[in-house]
N, C-alpha and C positions, 0 to 999 in steps of 0.2 A: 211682279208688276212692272208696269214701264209707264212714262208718262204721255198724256194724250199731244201736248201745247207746251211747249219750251219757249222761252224768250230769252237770249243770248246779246248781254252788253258789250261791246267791248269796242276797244281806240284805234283797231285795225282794223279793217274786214275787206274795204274796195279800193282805196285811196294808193296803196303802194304794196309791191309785192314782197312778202318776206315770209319766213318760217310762220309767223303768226298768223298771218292774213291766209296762208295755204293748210294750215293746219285747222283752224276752226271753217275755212270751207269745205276741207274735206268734211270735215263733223258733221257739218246741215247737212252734207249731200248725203254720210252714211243716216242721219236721222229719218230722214224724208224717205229714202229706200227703206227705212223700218216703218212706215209708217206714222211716224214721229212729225208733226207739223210745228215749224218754226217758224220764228219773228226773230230779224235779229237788225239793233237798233247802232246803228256806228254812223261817225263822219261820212258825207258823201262824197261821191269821184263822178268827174263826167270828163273822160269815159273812166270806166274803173280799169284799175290797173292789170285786172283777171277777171275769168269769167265767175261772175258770184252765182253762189249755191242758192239756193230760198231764195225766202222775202226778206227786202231787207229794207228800214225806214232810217232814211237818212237822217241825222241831229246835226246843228250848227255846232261849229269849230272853229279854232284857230291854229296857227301854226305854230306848233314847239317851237319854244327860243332857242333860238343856233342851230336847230334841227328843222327846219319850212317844210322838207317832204314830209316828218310826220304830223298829226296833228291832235290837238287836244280839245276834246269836248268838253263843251261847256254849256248845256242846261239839256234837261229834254221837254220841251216845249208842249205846249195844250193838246195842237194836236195830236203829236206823240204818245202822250201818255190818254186818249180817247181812245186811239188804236191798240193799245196796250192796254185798256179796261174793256175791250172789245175781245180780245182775244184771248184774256182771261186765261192766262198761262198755267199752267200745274206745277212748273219749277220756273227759276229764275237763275241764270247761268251768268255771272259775271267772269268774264276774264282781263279786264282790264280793271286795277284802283282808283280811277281818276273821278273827274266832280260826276261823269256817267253816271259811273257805279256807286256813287255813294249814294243819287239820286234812286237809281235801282234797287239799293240795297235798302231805304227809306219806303217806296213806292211797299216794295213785298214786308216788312216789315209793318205796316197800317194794315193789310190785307192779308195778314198767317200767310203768307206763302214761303214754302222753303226755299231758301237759296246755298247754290254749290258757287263756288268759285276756281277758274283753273290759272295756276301758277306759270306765266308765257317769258316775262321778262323781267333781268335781277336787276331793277331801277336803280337800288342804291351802288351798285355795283359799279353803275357809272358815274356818278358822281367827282369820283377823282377824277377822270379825266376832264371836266368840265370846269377842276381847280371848286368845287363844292363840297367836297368833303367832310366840311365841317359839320354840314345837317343831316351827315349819315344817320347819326340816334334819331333825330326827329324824325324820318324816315321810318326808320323799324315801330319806332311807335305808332304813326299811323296806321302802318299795315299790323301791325299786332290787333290792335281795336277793329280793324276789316275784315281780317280771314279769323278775328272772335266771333263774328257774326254769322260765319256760314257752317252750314251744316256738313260741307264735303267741302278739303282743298283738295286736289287735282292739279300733282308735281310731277314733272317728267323723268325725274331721276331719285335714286335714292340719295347719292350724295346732294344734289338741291335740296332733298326732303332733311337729311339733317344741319343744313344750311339755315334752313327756315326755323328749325328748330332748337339749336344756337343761341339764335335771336327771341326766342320767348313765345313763336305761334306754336301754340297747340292745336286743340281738335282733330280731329278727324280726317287725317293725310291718306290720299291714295296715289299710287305709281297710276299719271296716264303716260305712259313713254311716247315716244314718235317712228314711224314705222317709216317703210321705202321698200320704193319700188324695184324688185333686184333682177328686174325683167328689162327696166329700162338702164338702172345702173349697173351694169357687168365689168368684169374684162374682157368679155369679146369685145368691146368696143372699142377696143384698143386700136390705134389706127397711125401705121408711120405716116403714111401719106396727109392726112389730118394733121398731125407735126412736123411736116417739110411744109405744106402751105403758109405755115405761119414759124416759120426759119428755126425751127429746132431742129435740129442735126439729130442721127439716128443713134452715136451715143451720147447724147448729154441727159445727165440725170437732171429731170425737170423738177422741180420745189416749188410744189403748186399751193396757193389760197385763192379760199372760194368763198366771197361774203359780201356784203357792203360796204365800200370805204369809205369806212369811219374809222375817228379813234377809240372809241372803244375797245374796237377789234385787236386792239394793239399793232396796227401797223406797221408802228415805228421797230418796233421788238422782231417784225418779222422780217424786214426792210435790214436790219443789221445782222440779222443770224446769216441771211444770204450775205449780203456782202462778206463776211466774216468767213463762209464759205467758198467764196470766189479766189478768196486769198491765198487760200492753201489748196482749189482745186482747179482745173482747167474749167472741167466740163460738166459743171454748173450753171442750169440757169433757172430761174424766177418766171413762174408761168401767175398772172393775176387774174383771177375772173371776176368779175362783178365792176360796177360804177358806184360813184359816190362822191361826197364835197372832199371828204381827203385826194383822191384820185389824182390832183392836179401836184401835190406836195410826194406824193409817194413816189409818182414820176423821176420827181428832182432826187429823191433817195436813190432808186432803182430804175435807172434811164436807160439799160440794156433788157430790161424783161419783155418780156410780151406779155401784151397785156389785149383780152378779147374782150374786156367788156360784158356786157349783163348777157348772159345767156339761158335757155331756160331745154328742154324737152334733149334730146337726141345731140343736138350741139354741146350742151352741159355735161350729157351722159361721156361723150367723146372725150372731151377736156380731160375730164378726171381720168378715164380709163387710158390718157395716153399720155399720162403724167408717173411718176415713178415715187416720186414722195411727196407726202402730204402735211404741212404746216401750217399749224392753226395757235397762235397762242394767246387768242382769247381769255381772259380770265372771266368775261361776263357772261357766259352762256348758261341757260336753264335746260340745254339739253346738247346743243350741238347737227344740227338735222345735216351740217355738212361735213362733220365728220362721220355721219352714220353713211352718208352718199362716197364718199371717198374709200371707207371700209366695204360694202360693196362693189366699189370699182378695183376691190384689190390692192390697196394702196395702206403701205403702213404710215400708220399715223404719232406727228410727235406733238404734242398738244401740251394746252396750260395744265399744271393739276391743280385745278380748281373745280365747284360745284358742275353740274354739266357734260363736259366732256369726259371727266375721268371716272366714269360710271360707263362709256363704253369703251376707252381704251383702256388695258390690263397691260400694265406696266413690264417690259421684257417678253411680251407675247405677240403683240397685235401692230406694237409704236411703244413710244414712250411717254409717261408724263414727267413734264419739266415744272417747276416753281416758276412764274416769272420772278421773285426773287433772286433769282439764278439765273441771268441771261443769257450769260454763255455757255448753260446745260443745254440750249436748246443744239447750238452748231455742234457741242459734243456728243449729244444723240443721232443729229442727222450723219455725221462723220461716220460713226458705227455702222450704218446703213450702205453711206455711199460707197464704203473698202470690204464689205461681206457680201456680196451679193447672196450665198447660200442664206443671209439673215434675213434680206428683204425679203427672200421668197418665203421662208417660210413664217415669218410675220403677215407678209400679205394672205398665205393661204389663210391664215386663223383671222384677218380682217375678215375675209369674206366667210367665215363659216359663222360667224359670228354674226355677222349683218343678216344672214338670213334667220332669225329666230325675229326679226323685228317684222312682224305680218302686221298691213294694216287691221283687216279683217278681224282678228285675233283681240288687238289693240283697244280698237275701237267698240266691239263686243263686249268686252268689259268695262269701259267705262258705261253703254246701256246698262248694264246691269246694278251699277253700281247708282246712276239716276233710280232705279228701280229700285232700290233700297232705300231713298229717300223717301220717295212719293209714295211709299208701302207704312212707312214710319208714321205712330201718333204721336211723335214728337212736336210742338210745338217748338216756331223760331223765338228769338229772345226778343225782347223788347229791342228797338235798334235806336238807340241813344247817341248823341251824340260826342265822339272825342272830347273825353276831359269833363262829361256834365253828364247829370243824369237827371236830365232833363231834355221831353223832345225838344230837338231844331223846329225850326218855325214853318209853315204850312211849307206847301214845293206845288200848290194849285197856281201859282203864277209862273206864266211862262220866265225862263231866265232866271228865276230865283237861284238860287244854292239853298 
């Protein structure tokens, strides 16, 4: 069985480009080519920041504190949910925790409808960098009580999937991984000329990251590994791709890199393929969709070992994983790299043998299937009670309510 009407909540979809927002479009767009018709209910963009999949109904936001380009919903309003008893969904797909989805998780909850949830980003995970830390438990326990309520989570990795489970979520965990495109990211694309336009010289081994600059990312981590490197080598240099509100500080860290800014299709594809090593030391990722793009470009990768990332790189094969605990295992990783060249290649061949099992097509065919295991089930959802009470929360027929 598959389902007729999905309705997909989430805190990204048009508003800013990222692994989230290109991930669940791809999803509507494979649903809709199965037949599969969607609603899907997020923050609005004008203009949006991609071309969005389906239908999509915008919900009132604000901007995340210290964070303005993302944004946070907050209620789904009359008409909203009109058009949402209109459409009279068969599943209910949260992939954001926020007041959305808890609203969404209420809405199918009065109405038996199942609901899956998919696993996009390690919220608490940021926390420290934001000096909050503290509310890490509160955190777990929230989302403990939310993904209690869903009948499917849908995590990108296994390591994320025992991440989660660590913390106390059980139920019903399935691998959706994240696929790529190995047609646009190759090493044919590799391109000197591409790298003299933008003053890399024809030996300097390039130590590229590709993400948003933020701290989370660990910037700063990445910002000293290079330097660190610079110290004890000539021809080293720092390629950055992406923009962001750290951008302006990372600068001042690493004032000789090059730095191209957001880039997206055939330009991005270039970056990475004519880049030589790939540095990511991220601790927060739920899967890594740029390290899986950099492993297709042939590029061995030295990465956090944390949830995420180190479910695709195999430590002493591909790249390496470092702790960030250990900062300065990263420069002593990337060093082995930069004096073996017989290493890099043949780390880079296993990036790229590796990258190609990750088919979108494949990918995403199984998680239909896996809706289709829901909407086939006489299972009944739980009563959907509120954190801490077992007692429902109060009507949600008023617009704005919580």
């Amino acid at each position: 069985m598959r389902p007729e009407r999905v309705a997909i909540f989430t805190g990204n979809y048009a508003h800013i480009r990222d692994g989230v927002s290109l991930t669940l479009n791809r999803w509507v767009g494979y649903l809709e080519s199965q037949g599969v018709k969607t609603l899907v209910f997020a923050p609005g963009a004008n203009p949006p920041a991609l071309e969005i999949q389906g239908r999509m109904t915008a919900v009132p936001s604000i901007p995340a504190p210290g964070r303005p380009e993302y944004r946070i919903s907050i209620s789904l309003p009359g008409s909203a949910r009109e058009e949402l008893e209109q459409f009279d969904p068969d599943l209910i797909h949260i992939a954001t925790p926020d007041i959305l989805g808890f609203k969404a998780l209420r809405w199918a909850g009065r109405r038996n409808k199942p609901v899956v949830a998919s696993y996009h980003t390690h919220f608490t995970s940021y926390l420290k960098y934001y000096r909050l830390g503290a509310i890490e438990p509160l955190g777990w326990s929230y989302l403990r009580w939310f993904y209690g309520r869903c009948r499917q989570i849908y995590v990108p990795t296994p390591s994320m999937m025992a991440e989660l489970e660590a913390h106390g979520i059980g139920g019903d965990k399935r691998i959706w991984a994240r696929g790529v495109d190995t047609r646009l990211f190759s090493p044919e694309k590799r391109s000197l000329e591409w790298r003299r336009d933008r003053g890399l010289a024809d030996d300097e081994q390039v130590v590229t990251f590709v993400s948003r600059l933020v701290w989370e990312k660990n910037l700063k981590l990445y910002a000293d590994t290079v330097n660190r490197l610079k110290s004890k080598y000539q021809g080293v240099r720092a390629m950055v791709v992406g923009e962001g509100p750290a951008g302006e500080e990372l600068r001042e860290m690493l004032p000789d890199a090059v730095y191209t800014g957001f880039l997206t299709g055939r330009e991005l594809a270039a970056a990475y393929a004519s880049s030589d090593l790939f540095l990511f030391p991220s601790d927060t990722e739920t899967f890594g969709n740029v390290t899986l793009e950099a492993m297709a470009s042939g590029l061995p990768c030295v990465v956090a070992d944390a949830p995420g990332s180190k479910s695709l790189v195999d430590d002493g094969e591909n790249g390496y994983l470092v702790k960030v605990s250990n900062p300065g295992g990263f420069a002593v990783a990337l060093s082995r790299l930069i004096e073996d060249e017989a290493l890099r290649r043949r780390m880079a061949e296993n990036s790229l043998r590796k990258a190609k099992k990750y088919t979108w097509d494949q990918i995403n065919g199984k998680l239909l299937s896996c809706y289709g295991e829901v909407v086939g089930s006489d299972e009944q959802p739980g009563k959907q009670e509120q954190p801490g009470s077992d007692e429902q929360p109060g009507s949600d027929e008023q617009p704005g309510s919580l």
